[in-house]
C-alpha positions as CSV (number, residue, x, y, z in Angstrom):
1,X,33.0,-31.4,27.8
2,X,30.9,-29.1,30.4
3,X,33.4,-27.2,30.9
4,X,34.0,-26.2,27.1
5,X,30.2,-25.1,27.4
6,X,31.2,-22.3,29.4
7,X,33.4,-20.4,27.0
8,X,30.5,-20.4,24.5
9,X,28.7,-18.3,26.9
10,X,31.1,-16.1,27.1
11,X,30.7,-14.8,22.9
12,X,26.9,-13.6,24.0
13,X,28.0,-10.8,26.4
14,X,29.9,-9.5,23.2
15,X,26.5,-9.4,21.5
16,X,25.6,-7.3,24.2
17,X,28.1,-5.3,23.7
18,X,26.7,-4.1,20.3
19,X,24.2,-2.7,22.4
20,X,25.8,0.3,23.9
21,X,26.6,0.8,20.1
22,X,22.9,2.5,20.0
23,X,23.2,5.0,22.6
24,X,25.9,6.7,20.4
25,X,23.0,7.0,17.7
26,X,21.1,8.7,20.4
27,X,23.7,11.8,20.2
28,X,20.9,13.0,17.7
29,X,19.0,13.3,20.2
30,X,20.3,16.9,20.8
31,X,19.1,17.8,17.9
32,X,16.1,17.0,19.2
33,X,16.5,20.0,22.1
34,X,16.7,22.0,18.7
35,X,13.1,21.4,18.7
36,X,12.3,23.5,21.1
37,X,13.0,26.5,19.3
38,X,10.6,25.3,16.5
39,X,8.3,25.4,19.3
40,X,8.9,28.9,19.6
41,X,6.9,30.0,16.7
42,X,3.4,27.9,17.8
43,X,4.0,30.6,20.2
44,X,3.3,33.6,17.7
45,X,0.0,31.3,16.7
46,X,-1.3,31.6,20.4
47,X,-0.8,35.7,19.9
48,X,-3.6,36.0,17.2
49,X,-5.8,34.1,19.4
50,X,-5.7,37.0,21.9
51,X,-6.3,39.0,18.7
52,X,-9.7,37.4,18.1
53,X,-10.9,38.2,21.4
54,X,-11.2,41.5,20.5
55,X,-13.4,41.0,17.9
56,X,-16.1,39.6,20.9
57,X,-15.8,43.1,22.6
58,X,-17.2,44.6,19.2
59,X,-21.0,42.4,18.3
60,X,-21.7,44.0,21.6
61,X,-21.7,47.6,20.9
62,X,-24.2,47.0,17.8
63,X,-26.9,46.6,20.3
64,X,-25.8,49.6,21.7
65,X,-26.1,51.1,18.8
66,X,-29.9,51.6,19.4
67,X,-28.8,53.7,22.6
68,X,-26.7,55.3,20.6
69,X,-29.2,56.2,18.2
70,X,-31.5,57.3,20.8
71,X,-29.1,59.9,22.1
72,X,-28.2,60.8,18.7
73,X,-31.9,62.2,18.6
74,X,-31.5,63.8,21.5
């Protein structure tokens, strides 16, 4: 009789078997390197950031502006 108990142990590994089933789902995972390129565009989205620093450069000549107006009289 313990010897018949072995066999039955054998029909689990196949269950494990199913396992490496999965990995073949995880062929989408290329797909997933596709990504990537979406990142590409957040890109573009860190451009206008530089944009707005420009705008900084600008509140600074309105106090200027009072030189300026100064040498305009002049």
């Amino acid at each position: 009789l313990s010897s018949p108990s072995p066999p039955p142990s054998l029909p689990p590994p196949p269950l494990s078997s199913p396992s490496p089933s999965p990995p073949a789902p995880s062929s989408p995972p290329p797909p997933s390197s596709s990504s990537p390129a979406p990142s590409s565009p957040p890109t573009p989205s860190t451009t206008p950031s530089p944009t707005p620093s420009p705008p900084p450069p600008p509140p600074p000549p309105p106090s200027h502006p009072d030189a300026g107006r100064s040498a305009c009289i002049i």
